[in-house]
PAZAPA-4460 file (N, C-alpha, C; in steps of 0.05 Angstrom, whole numbers, plus 32768, in hexadecimal, padded with zeros to 4 digits):
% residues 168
    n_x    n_y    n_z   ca_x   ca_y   ca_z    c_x    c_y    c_z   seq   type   mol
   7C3F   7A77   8600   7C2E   7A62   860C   7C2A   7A6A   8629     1      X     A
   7C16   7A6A   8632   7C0A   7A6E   864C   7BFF   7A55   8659     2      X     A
   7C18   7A45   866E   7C12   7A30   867C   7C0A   7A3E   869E     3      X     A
   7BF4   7A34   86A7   7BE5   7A33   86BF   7BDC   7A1F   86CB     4      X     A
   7BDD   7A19   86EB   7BD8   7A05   86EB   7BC0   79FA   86F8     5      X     A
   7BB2   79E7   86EB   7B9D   79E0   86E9   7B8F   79E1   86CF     6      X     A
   7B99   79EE   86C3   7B92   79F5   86A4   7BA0   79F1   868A     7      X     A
   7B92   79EB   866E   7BA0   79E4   865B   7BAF   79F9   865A     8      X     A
   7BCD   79ED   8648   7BE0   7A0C   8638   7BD2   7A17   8625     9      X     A
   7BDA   7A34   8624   7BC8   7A41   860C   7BD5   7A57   85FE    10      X     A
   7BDA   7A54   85E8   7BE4   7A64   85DB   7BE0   7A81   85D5    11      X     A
   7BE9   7A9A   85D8   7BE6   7AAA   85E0   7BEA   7AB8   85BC    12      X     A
   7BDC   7AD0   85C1   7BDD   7ADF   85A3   7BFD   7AEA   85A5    13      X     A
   7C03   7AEE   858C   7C21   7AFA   8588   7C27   7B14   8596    14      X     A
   7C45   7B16   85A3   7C43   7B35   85AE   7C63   7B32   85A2    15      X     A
   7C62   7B4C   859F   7C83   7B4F   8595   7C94   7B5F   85A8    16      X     A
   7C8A   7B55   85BD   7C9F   7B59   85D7   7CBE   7B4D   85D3    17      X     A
   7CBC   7B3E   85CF   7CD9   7B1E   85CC   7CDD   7B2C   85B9    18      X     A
   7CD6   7B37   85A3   7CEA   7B3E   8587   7CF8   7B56   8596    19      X     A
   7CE2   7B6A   8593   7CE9   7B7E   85A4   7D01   7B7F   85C1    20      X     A
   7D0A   7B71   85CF   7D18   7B71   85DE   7D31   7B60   85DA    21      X     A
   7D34   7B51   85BA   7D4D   7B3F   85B3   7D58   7B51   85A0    22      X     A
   7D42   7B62   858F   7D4E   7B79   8582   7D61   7B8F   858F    23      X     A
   7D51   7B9A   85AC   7D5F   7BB3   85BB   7D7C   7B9D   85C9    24      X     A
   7D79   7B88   85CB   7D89   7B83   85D7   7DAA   7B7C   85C7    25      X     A
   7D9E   7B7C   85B3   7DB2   7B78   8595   7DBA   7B95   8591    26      X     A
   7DAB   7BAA   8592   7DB1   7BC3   858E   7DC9   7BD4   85A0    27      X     A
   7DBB   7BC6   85B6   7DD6   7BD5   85CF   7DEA   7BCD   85D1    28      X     A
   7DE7   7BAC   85C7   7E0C   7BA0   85C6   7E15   7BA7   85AC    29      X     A
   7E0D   7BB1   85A1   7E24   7BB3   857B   7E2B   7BD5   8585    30      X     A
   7E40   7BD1   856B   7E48   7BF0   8570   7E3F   7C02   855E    31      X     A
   7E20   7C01   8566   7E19   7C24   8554   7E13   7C35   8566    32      X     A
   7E1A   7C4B   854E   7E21   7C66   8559   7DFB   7C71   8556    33      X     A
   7DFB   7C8D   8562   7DEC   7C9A   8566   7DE5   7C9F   853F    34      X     A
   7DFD   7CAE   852E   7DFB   7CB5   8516   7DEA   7C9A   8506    35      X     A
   7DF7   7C81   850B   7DE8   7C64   8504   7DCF   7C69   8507    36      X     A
   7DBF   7C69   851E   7DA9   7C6B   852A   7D97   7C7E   8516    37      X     A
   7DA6   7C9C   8516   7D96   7CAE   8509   7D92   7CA2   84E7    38      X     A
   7DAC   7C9A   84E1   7DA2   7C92   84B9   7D8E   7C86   84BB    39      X     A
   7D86   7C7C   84CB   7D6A   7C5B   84CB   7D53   7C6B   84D4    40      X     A
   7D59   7C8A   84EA   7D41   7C85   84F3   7D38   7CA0   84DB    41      X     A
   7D49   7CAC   84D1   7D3E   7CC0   84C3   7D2D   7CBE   84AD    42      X     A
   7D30   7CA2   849B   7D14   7CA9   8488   7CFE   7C96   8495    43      X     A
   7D01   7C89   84A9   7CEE   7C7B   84B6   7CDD   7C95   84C8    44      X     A
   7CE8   7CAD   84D3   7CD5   7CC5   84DE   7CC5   7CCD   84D0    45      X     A
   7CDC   7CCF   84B0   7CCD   7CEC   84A0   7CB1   7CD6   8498    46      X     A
   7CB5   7CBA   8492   7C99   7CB0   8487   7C83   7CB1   849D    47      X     A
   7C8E   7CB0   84B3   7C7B   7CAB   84CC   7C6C   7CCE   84D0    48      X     A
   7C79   7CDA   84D4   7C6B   7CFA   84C8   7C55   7CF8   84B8    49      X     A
   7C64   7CF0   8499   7C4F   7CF7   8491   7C34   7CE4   8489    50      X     A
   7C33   7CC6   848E   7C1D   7CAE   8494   7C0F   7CC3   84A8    51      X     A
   7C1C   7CC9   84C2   7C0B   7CDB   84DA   7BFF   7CEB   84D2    52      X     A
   7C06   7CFB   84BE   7BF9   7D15   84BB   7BDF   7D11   84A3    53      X     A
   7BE8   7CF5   8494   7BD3   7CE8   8484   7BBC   7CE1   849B    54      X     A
   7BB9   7CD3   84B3   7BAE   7CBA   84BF   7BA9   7CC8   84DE    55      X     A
   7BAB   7CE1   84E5   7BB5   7CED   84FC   7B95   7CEC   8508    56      X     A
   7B90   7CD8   852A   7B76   7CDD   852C   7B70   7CF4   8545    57      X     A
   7B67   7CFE   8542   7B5C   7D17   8564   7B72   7D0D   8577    58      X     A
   7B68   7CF6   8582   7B7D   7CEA   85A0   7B9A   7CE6   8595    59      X     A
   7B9D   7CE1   857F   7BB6   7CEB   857E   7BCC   7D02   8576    60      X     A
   7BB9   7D17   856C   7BBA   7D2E   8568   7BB8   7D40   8588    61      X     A
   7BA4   7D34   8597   7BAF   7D3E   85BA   7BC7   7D38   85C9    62      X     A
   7BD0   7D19   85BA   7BE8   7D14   85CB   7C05   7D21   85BB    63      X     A
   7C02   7D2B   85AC   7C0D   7D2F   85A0   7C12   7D4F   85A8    64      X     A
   7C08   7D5F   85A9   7C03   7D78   85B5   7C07   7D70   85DF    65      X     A
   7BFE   7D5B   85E1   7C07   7D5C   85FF   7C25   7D5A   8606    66      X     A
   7C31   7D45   85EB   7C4C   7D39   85F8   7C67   7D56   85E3    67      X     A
   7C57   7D69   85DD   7C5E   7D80   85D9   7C5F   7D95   85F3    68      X     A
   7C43   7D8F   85FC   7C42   7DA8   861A   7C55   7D9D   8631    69      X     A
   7C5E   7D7E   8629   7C72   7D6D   863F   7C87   7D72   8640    70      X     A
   7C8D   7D80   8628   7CAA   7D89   8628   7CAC   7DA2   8628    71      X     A
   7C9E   7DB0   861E   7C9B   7DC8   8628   7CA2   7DCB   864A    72      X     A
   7C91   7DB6   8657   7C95   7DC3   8674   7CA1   7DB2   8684    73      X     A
   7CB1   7D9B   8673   7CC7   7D8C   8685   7CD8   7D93   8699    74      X     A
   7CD4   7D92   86B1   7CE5   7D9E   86C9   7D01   7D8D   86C0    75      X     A
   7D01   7D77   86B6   7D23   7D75   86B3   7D27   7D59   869B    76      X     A
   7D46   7D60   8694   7D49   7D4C   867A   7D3D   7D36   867B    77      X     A
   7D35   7D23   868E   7D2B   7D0B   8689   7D15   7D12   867E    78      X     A
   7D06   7D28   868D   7CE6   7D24   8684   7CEA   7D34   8663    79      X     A
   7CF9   7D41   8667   7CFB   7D55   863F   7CFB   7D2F   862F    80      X     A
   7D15   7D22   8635   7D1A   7D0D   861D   7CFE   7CFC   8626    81      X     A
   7CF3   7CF8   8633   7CD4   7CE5   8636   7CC0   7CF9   8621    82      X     A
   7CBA   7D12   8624   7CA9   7D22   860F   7CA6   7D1F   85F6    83      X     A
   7CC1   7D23   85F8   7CD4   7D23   85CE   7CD4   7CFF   85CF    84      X     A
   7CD5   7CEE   85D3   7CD2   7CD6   85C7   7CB8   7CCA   85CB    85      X     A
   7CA4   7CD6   85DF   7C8A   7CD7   85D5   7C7C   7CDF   85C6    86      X     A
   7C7C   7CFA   85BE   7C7C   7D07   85A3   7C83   7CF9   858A    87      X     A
   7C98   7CE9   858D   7C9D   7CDB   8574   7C93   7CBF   8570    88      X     A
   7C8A   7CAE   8591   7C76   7C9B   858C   7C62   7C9F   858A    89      X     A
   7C57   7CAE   858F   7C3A   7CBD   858B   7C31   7CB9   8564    90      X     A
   7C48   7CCE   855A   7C44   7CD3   8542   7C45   7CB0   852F    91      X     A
   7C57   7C98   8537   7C58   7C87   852C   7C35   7C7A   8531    92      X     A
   7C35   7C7F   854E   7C14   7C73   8551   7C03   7C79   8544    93      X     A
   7C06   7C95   8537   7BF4   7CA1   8527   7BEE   7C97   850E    94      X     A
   7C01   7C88   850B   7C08   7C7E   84E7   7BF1   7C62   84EB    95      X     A
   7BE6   7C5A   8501   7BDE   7C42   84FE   7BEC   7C2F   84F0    96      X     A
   7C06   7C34   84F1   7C1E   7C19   84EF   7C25   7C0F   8503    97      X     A
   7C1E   7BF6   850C   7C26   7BF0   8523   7C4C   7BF5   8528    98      X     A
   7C4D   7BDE   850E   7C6E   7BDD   8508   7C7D   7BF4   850E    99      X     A
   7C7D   7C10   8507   7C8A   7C28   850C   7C8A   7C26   8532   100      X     A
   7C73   7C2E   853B   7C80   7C21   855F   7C8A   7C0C   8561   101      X     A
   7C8E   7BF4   8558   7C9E   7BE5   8562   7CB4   7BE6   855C   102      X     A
   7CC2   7BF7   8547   7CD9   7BFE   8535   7CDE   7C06   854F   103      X     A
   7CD5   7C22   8554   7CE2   7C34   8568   7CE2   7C23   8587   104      X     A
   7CD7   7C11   858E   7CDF   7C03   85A6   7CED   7BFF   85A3   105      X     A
   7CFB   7BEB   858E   7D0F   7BE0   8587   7D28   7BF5   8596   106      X     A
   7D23   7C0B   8580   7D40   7C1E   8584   7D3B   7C31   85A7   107      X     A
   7D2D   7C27   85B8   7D25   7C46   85C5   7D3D   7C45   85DB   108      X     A
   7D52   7C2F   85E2   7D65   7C3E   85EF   7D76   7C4D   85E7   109      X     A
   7D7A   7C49   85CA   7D8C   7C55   85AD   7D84   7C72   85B4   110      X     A
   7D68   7C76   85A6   7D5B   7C94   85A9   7D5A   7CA4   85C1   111      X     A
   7D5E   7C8D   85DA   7D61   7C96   85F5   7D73   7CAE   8600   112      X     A
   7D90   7C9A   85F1   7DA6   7CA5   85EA   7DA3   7CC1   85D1   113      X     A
   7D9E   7CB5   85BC   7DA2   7CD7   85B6   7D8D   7CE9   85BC   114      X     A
   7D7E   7CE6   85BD   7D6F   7D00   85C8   7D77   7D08   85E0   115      X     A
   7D83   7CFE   85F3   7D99   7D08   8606   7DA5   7D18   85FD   116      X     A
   7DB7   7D0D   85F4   7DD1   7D1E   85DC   7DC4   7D3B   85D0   117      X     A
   7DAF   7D3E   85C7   7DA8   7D4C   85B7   7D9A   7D60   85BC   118      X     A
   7D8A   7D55   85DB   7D83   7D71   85E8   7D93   7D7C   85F7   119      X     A
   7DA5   7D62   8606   7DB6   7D77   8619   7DC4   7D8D   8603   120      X     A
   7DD6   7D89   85EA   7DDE   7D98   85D6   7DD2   7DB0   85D3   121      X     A
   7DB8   7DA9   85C4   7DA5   7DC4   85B9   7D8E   7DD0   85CD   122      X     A
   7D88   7DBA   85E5   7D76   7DCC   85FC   7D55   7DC1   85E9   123      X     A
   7D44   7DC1   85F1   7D2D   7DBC   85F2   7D20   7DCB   85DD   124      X     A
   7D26   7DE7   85DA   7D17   7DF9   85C7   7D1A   7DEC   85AE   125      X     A
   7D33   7DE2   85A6   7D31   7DE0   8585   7D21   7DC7   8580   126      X     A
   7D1E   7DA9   8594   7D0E   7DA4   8595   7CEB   7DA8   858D   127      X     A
   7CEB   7DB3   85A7   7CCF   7DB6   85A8   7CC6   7DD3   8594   128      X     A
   7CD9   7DDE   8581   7CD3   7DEE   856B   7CCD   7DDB   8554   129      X     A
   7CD7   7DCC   854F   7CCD   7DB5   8544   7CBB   7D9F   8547   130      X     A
   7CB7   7D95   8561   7CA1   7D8F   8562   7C82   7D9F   855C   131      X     A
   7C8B   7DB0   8562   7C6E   7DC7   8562   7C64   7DC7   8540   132      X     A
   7C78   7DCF   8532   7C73   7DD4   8514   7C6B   7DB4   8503   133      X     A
   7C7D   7D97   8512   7C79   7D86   8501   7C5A   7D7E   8515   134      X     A
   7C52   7D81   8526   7C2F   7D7B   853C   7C1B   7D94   8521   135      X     A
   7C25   7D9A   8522   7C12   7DB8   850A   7C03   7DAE   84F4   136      X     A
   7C21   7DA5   84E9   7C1F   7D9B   84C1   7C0F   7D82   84D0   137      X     A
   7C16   7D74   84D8   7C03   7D5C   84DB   7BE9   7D58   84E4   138      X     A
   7BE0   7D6D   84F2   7BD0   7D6A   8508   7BBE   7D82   84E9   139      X     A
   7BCE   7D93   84D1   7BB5   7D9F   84C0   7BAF   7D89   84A2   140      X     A
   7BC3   7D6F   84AB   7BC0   7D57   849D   7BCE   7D5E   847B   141      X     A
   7BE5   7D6C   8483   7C00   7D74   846A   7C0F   7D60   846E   142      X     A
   7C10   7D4E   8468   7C27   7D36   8466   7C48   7D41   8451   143      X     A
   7C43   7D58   843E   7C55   7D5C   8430   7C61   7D67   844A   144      X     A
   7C5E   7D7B   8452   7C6A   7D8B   8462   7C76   7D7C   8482   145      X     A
   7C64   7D72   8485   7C6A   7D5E   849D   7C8A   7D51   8493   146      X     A
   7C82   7D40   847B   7CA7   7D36   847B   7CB5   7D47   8470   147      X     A
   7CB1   7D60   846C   7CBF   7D74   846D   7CD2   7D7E   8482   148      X     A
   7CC3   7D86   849D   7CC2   7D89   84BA   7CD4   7D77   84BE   149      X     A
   7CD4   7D56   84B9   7CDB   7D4C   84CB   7CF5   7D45   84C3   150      X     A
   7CF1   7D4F   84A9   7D0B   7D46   8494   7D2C   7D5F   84A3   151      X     A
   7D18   7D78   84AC   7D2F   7D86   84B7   7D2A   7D81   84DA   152      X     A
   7D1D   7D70   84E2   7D1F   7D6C   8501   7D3A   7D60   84FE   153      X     A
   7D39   7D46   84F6   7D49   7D30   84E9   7D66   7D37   84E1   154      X     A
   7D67   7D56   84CB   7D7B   7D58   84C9   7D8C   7D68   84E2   155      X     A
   7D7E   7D79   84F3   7D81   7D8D   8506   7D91   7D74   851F   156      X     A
   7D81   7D64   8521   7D91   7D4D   8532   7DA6   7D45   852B   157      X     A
   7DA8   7D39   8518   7DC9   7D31   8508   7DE3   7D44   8509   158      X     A
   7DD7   7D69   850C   7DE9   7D7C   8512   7DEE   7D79   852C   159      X     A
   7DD7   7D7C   8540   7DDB   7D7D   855C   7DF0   7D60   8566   160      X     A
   7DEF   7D47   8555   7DF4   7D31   8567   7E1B   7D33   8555   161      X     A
   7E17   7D43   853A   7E35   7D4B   853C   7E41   7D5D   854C   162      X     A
   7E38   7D6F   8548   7E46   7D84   8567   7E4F   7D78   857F   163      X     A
   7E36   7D78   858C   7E45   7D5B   85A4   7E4D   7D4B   85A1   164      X     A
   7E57   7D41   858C   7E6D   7D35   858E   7E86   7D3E   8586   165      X     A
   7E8B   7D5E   8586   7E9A   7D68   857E   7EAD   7D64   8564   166      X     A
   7E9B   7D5D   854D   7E98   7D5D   8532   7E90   7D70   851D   167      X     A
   7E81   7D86   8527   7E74   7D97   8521   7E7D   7DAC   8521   168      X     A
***
């Protein structure tokens, strides 16, 4: 509701800001782990792959190749983990699901966290070796292959986020 004064209250269209920020805020006080994080977000990628690679339009097929050249030329970890989790909102945007970005708002201090974990671990290349190949299949509109790609991004992370934690 939007009260001003001088003017009637007026009810405002839905935004899922308030979900979105009672969710992340539920997320950071419970105790999940990074491994938690990955079981949920892994077949929620591989579908978002491949809807993208179904639904993939030009502008997002550029940003998608940009927030690829962003990591490529990240002067330092903050800007690498901003690339790689744009890359992966990018690709949900692509799905024309709204829901899939707001999923990932939900989780993005979660993902914050491991993709920290995961590049400091494996360094940027194995990353952005994967980004490159799953931007490809999608961007030649192969959805098999896409959740293929992302099916071993996905698993490649779950190795990297055992190692560092010296599990591996």
């Amino acid at each position: 509701i939007e009260i001003s004064q001088g003017r009637r209250p007026r009810i405002l269209p839905a935004s899922p800001a308030a979900v979105i920020e009672t969710l992340q805020t539920l997320a950071e006080r419970s105790e999940l782990s990074l491994l938690n994080l990955l079981e949920m977000r892994r077949p929620l990628e591989i579908e978002i792959a491949g809807l993208a690679a179904e639904r993939l339009s030009e502008v997002h097929a550029q940003q998608l190749r940009e927030s690829i050249d962003a990591l490529r030329d990240a002067p330092d970890r903050q800007s690498e983990i901003a690339a790689d989790m744009r890359f992966h909102k990018v690709l949900a945007e692509a799905t024309d699901n709204p829901l899939f970005g707001i999923v990932l708002d939900v989780l993005a201090q979660l993902l914050y966290a491991s993709r920290r974990k995961t590049l400091q671990h494996s360094g940027r290349e194995m990353a952005l070796s994967f980004h490159e190949r799953i931007c490809a299949a999608v961007c030649d509109g192969d959805a098999t292959l896409a959740r293929q790609l992302m099916t071993q991004h996905m698993d490649q992370t779950r190795i990297d986020l055992l190692e560092a934690n010296g599990a591996g």
